[in-house]
C-alpha positions in Angstrom: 20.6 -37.5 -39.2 19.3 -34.6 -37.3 17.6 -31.7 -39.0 20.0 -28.3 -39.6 19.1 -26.2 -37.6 18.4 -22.9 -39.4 19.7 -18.9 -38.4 19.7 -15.8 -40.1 22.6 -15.2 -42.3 23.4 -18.7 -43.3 24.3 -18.2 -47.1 24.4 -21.8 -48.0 21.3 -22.1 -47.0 19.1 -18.9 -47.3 17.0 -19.1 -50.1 15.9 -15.5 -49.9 17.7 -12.3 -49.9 15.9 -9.9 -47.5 16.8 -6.1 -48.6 16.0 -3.6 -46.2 15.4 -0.5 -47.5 15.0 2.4 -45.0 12.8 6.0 -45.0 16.3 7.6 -44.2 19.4 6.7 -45.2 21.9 4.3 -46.4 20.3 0.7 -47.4 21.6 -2.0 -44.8 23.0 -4.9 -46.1 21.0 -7.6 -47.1 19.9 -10.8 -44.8 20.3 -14.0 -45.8 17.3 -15.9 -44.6 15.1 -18.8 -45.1 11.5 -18.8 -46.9 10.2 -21.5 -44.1 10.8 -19.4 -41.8 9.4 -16.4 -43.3 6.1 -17.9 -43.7 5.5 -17.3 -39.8 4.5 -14.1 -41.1 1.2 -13.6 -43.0 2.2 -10.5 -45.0 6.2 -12.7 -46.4 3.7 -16.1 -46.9 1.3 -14.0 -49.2 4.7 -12.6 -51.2 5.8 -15.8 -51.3 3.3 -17.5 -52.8 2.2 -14.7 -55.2 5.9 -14.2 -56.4 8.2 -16.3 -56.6 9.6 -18.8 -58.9 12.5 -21.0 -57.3 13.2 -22.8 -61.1 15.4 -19.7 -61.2 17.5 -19.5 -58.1 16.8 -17.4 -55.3 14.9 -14.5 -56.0 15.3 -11.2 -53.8 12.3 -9.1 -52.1 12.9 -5.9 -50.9 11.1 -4.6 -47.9 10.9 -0.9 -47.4 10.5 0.9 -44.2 7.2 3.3 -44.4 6.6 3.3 -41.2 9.6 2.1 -38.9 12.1 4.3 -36.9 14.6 2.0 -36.4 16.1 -0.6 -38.4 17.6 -2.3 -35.6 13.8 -3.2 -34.6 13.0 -4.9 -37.8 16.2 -6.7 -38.3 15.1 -7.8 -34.3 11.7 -9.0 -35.2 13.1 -11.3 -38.7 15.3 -12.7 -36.1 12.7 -13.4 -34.0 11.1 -15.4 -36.1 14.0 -18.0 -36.1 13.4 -18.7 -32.0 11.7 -21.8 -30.6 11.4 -20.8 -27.5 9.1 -18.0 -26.0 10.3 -14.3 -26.9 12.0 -12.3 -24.9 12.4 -8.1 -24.8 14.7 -6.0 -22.8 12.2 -3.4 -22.0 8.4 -2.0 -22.7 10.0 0.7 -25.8 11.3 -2.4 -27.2 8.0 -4.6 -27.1 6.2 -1.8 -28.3 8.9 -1.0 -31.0 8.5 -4.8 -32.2 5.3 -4.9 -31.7 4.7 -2.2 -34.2 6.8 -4.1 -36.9 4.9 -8.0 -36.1 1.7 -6.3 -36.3 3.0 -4.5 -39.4 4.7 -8.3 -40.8 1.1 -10.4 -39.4 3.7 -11.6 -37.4 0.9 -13.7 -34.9 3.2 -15.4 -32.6 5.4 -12.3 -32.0 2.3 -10.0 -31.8 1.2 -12.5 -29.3 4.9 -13.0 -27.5 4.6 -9.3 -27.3 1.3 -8.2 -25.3 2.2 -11.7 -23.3 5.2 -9.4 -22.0 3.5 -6.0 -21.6 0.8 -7.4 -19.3 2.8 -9.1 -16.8 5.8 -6.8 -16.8 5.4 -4.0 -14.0 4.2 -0.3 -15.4 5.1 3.1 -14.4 2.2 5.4 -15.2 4.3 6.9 -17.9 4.9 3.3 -19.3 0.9 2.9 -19.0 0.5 5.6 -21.2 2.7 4.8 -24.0 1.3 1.3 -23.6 -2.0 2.7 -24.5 -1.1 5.2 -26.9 0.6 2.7 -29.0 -2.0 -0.2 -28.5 -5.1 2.2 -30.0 -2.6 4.0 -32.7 -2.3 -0.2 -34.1 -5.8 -0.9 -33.8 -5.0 -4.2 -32.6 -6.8 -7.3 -31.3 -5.7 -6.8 -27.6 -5.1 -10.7 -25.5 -7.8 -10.8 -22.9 -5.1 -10.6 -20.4 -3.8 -7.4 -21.6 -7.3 -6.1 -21.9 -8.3 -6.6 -18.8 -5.3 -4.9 -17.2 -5.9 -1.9 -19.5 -9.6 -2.2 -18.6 -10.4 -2.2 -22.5 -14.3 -1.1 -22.6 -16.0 -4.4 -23.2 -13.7 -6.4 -22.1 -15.2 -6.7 -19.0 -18.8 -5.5 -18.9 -19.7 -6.6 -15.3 -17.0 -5.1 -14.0 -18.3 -1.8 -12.1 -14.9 0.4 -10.5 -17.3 2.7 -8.2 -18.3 -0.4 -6.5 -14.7 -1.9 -6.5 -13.6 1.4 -5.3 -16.6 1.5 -2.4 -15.5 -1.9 -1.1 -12.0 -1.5 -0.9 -12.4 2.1 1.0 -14.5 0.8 3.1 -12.5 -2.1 4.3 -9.5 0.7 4.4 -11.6 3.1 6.6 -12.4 -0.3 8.7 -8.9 -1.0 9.3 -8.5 3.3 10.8 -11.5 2.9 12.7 -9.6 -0.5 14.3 -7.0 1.5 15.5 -4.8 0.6 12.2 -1.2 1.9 12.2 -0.5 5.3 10.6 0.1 3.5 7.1 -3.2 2.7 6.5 -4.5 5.9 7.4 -1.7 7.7 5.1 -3.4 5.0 2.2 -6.9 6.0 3.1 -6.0 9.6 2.6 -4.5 9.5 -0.1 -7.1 7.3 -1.6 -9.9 9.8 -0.5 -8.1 12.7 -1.6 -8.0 11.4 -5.3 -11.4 10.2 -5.5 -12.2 14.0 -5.1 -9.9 15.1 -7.8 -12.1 17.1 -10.5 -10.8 15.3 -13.3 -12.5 12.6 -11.7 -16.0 11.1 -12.1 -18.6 12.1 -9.3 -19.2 9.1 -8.9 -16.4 8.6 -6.7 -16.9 11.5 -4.8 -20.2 10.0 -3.7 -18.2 6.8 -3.4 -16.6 9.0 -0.5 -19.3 10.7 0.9 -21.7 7.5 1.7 -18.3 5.4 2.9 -17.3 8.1 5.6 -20.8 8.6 6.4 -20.9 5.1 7.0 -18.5 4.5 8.8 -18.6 7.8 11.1 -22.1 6.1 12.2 -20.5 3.0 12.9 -18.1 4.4 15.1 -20.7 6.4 16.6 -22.8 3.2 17.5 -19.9 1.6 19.2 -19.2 4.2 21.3 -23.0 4.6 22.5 -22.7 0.9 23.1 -19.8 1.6 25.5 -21.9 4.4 27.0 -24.7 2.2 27.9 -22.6 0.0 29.2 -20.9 2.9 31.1 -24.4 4.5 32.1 -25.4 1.1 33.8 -22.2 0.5 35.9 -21.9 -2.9 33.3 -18.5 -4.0 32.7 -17.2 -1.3 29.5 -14.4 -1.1 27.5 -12.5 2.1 27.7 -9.8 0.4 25.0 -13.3 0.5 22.4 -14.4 4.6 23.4 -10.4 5.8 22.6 -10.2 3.8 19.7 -13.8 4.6 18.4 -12.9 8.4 19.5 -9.9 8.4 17.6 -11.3 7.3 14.8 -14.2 9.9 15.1 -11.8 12.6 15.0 -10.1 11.5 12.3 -13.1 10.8 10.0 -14.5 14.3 10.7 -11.4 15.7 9.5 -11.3 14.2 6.3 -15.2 15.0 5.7 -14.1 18.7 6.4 -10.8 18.6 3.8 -13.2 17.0 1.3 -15.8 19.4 2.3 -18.1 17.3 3.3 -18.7 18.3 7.0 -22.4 19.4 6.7 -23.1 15.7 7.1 -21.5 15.5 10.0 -23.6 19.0 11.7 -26.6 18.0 10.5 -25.9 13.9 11.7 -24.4 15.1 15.5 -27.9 17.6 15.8 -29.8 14.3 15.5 -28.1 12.7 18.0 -30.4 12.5 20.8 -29.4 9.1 21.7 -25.7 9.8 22.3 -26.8 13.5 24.2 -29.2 11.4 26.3 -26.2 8.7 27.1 -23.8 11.5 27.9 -25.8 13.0 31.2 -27.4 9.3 32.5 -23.4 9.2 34.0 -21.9 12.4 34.2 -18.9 11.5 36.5 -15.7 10.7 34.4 -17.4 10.2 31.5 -14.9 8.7 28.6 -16.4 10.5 26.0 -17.0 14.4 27.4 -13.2 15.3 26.3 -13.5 14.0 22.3 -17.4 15.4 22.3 -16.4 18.5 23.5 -14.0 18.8 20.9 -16.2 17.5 18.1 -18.7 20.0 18.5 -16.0 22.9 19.2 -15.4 21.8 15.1 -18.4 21.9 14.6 -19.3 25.2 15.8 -16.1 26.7 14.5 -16.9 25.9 10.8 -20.5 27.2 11.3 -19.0 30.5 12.5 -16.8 31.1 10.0 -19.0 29.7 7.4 -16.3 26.9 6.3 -19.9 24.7 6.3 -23.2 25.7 5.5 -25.9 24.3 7.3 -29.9 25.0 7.1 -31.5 27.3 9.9 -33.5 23.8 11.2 -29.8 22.1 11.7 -28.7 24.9 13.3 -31.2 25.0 15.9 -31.1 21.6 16.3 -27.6 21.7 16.9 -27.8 24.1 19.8 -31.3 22.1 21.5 -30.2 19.1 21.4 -26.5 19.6 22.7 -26.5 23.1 25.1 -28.3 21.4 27.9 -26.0 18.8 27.8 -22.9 20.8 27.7 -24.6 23.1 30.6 -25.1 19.6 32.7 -21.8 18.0 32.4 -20.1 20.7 33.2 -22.5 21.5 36.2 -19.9 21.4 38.9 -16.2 22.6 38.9 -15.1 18.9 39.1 -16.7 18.0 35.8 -15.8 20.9 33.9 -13.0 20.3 31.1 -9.7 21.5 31.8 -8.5 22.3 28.7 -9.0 26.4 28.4 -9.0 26.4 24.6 -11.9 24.0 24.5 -13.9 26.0 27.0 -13.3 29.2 25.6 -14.2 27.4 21.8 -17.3 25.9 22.9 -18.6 29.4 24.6 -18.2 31.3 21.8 -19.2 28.7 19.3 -22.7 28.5 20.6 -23.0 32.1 21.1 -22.1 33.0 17.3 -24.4 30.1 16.3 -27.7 31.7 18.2 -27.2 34.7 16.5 -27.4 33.5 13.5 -31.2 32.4 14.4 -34.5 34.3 13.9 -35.2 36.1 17.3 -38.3 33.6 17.5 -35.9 30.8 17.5 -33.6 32.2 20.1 -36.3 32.5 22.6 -36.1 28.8 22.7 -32.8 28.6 22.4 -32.0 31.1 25.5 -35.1 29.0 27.3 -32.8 26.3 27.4 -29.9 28.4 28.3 -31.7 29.8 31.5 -32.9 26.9 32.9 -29.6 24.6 32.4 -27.1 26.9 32.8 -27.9 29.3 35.3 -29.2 27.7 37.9 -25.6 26.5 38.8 -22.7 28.0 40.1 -20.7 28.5 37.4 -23.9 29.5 35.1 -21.5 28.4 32.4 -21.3 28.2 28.9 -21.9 31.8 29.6 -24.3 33.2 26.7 -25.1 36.4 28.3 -23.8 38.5 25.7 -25.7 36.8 23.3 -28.9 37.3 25.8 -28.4 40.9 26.0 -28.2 41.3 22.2 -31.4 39.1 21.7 -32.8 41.6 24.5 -32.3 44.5 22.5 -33.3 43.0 19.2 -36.9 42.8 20.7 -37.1 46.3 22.5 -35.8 47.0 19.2 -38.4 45.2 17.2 -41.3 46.6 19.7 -40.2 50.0 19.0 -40.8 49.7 14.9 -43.8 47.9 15.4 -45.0 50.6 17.5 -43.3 53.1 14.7 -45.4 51.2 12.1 -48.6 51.6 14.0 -48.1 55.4 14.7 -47.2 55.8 11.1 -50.4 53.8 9.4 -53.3 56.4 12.8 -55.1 58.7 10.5 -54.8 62.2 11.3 -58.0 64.1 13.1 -58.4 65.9 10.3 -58.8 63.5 7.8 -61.0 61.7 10.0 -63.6 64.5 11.2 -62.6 67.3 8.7 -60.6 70.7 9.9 -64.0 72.2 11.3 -65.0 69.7 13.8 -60.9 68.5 14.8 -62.0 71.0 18.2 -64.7 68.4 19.2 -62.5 65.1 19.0 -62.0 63.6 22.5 -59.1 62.2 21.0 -57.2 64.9 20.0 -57.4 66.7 23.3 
């Protein structure tokens, strides 16, 4: 004959009387239920044992509920305890509602049943919260799982998220620089911008800085492979210098939202390799157009002081890239079209030398003479600049001679009033 099977509320079977007994309220009426399967739980197994006497009949326990909102939930969790297959809940509030009562009962396999849920169910940051909240307000034992999810400290002690967070952005920024649709760059933003957040470690500001430095070298490297290519009438890939350019453009941008665009001034005043590759092949050039923009940025945020940059980097800037600029736009034919990026780069460059010691605009305007006005079009035209860099040394001449006039002893201190008659130098 097959064993009865047993559920809650079965009088002629029950040999306990379960009284629930809430903080608020009317008592509920009482459960009929089974000692067997009370002994699931730790906390009924040590009542059990400690006091009851079944010679007598069935003896009642009363439970009361210190700590429970909702009696619902606790008549829920005795009922669980009559199941034989895995538990199931209907939501988070209610796993963490039962939860609160098994860990409460020692209820093991419904403590279990119940993190077993939370960590594969889907969260909502809000969910992720009350999750956590509850888990450390219990002081419970959490399942590995569930630990690792929650990224428990100690759970996991090789697990590093800077570097987790430096791979993946790389390999997002990879996917941009590959011409990647605009989703991936929408992710990479969005993933930059909150690795910048203050409430966020440093660390993963850095995490940004060294990937976008990285990979705005990369780019830079591919396109000077192009150029070489381009430079020695090889066979070159125009498809590689767009996408490359793009993806130059777009990096710079985000180094200047996260204000990290100093890197960028002081990397592009470096470049000697890439200025040299720009005038080997001057004619249709792929690269003069995003260049010329590049440094237009460049010199835009140095003149309004959106980045600071040392004095060296500054004239480095202006060295290594005026005689280049000068060159390719030598003739007519090779100059830019585009007004706004001829008017940008002129006035760029002149704000930027007057920001330099008159000793370092000599060299600077040095430059300037020989590349620029020995052509036609004598452009970019930094005459205004010249003239002001002409009067700053008349200017600094005239109180050097001030100084000097100022420190000449006077004839009389020097021979006395009686002999200042006989000084050749005072006639």
């Amino acid at each position: 004959m097959a064993q009865q099977r047993l559920v809650v509320g079965d009088k002629e079977t029950a040999d306990v009387i379960l009284r629930l007994v809430p903080l608020e309220g009317l008592e509920q009426p009482p459960l009929y239920v089974h000692s067997q399967v009370l002994r699931k739980s730790e906390f009924f197994d040590a009542r059990l044992s400690e006091r009851w006497s079944f010679a007598g009949g069935i003896q009642p326990i009363e439970l009361t509920l210190n700590s429970c909102k909702n009696v619902e939930n606790y008549v829920k969790c005795i009922q669980l305890m009559y199941s034989s297959k895995q538990l199931k809940f209907n939501s988070i509030q209610e796993a963490l509602s039962i939860l609160e009562i098994a860990s409460e009962l020692l209820f093991a396999d419904c403590v279990n049943s119940c993190m077993q849920y939370l960590e594969a169910i889907p969260w909502t940051a809000e969910s992720e919260s009350e999750i956590r909240s509850s888990i450390m307000s219990l002081q419970l034992q959490l399942s590995p799982d569930l630990a690792v999810r929650l990224s428990t400290h100690g759970c996991t002690p090789d697990f590093k998220p800077v570097n987790t967070m430096g791979e993946i952005l790389r390999e997002l920024l990879s996917l941009v620089s590959n011409g990647a649709p605009a989703k991936a760059r929408d992710i990479a933003k969005r993933v930059l911008r909150a690795n910048d957040h203050l409430s966020i470690s440093p660390a993963f500001a850095d995490v940004n800085k060294l990937a976008l430095f990285q990979e705005l070298q990369s780019n830079l490297e591919l396109v000077k492979s192009q150029l070489r290519k381009f430079a020695s009438f090889f066979s070159w890939n125009s498809h590689q210098i767009n996408v490359a350019s793009s993806a130059l453009c777009w990096l710079l941008d985000e180094l200047f939202v996260l204000q990290m665009a100093d890197m960028a001034v002081k990397m592009f005043a470096e470049e000697q390799d890439l200025a040299q590759l720009m005038v080997t092949r001057i004619y249709q050039n792929p690269f003069t157009e995003t260049l010329f923009s590049i440094l237009v940025r460049l010199l835009q945020a140095l003149r309004t002081g959106e980045v600071i940059c040392p004095r060296s980097v500054r004239l480095s800037l202006l060295t290594t890239w005026l005689p280049v600029i000068a060159k390719l736009t030598h003739d007519d034919e090779y100059l830019i079209k585009d007004t706004e990026l001829h008017s940008g780069l002129e006035q760029g460059l002149s704000a930027l030398v007057g920001t330099l010691p008159i000793a370092d605009q000599e060299q600077v305007f040095k430059i300037w003479i020989s590349a620029s006005l020995k052509s036609r079009k004598a452009w970019p035209d930094l005459s205004m600049a010249f003239d002001l860099w002409c009067d700053k040394l008349r200017q600094a001449e005239n109180e050097k001679d001030s100084v000097s006039s100022l420190d000449l002893p006077k004839c009389s201190d020097r021979h006395g009033s009686a002999s200042s008659s006989g000084c050749r130098e005072c006639k």
